[in-house]
MITORZA-831882 format. One line per 3 residues: number of its first residue (from 1); for each residue x negated, y, z of C-alpha. Coordinates in pm, 1 decimal. Each point is the difference from the previous one (the first is absolute). Layout:
BEGIN
NUM> X Y Z; ...
//
This chain:
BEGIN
1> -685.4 -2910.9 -3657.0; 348.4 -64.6 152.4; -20.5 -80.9 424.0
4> 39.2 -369.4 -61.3; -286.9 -22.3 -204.1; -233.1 162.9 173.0
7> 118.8 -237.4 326.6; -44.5 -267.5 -261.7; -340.6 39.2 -68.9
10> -111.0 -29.0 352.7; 210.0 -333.6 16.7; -300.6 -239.7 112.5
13> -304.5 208.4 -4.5; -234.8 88.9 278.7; 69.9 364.6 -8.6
16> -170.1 315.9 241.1; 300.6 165.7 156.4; -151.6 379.5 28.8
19> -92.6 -55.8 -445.6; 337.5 -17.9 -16.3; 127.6 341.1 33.7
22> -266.8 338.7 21.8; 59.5 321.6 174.2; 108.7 325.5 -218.6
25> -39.3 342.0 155.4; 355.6 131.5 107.8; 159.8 -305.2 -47.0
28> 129.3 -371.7 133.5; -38.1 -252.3 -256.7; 125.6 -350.4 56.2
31> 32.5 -299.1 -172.6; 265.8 -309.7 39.0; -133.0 -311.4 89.3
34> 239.4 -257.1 22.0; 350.9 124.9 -57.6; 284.3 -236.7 99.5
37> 402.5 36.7 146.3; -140.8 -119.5 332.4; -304.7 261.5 33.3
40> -295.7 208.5 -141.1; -355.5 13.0 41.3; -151.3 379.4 -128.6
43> -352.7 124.5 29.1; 17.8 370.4 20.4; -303.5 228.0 14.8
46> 51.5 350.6 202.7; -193.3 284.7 -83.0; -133.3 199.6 249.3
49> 317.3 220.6 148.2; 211.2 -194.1 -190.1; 274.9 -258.2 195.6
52> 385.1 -143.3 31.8; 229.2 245.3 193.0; 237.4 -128.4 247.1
55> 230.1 -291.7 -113.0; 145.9 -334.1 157.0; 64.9 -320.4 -172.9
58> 205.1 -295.9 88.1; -275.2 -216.9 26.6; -341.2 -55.0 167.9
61> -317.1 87.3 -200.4; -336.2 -65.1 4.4; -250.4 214.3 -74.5
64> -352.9 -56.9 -52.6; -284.1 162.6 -22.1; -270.4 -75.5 -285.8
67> -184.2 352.6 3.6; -27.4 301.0 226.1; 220.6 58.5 255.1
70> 359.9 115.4 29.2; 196.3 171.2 271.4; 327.6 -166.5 -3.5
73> 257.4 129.0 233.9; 304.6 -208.6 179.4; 284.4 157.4 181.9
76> -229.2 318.2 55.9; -295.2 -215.8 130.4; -316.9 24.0 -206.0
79> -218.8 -296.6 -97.6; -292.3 22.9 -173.0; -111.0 -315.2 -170.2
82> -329.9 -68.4 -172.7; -104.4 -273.6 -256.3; 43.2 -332.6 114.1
85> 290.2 96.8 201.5; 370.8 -49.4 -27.3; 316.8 135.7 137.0
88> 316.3 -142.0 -32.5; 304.8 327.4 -2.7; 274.9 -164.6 112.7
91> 378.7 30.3 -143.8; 213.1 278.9 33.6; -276.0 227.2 164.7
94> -85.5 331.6 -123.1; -387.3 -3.0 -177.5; -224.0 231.6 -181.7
97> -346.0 -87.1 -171.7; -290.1 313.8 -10.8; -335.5 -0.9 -157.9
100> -215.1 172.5 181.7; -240.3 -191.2 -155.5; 10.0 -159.3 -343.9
103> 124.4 -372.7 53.8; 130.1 -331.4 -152.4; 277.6 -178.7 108.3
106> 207.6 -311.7 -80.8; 353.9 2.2 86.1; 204.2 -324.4 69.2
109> 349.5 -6.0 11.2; 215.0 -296.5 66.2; 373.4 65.7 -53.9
112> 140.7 -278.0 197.9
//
């Protein structure tokens, strides 16, 4: 199944975000959501130990998270956010993602 049909079959259905994507030992799986020139929205599922090593983007992102918690780090300062909770890493900052617990998380991106 090519990434715009599997974003096509959740156009219009009532759909569980953590079914979506499921954790794999030693691994970060994701899946694309809606994929478009002015942003992305990604589910991603973090193994336990797994995570993103530093990076910065041009733009804001969102992150939040379905399942588990994450320990997301911005400009050296640690959060740790748990499901239900959101955290917006802002432009241009340095940020890293860890598991230290498995977790789910949906990433929104707007490119504008």
């Amino acid at each position: 199944m090519t990434r715009d049909e599997s974003q096509v079959t959740l156009i219009g259905r009532t759909v569980g975000l953590s079914g979506l994507v499921d954790y794999q030992e030693g691994a970060v799986v994701s899946r694309t959501v809606i994929d478009k020139k002015v942003g992305t929205v990604t589910l991603f599922a973090f193994a336990r130990g797994q995570g993103l090593s530093e990076h910065t983007t041009p733009y804001d992102a969102l992150v939040y998270i379905v399942d588990g918690q994450a320990e997301i780090t911005i400009s050296g300062k640690p959060h740790t956010v748990k499901a239900g909770e959101m955290l917006i890493m802002p432009a241009n900052e340095p940020h890293a993602l860890r598991a230290v617990h498995p977790f789910k998380m949906l990433l929104v991106m707007i490119r504008a």
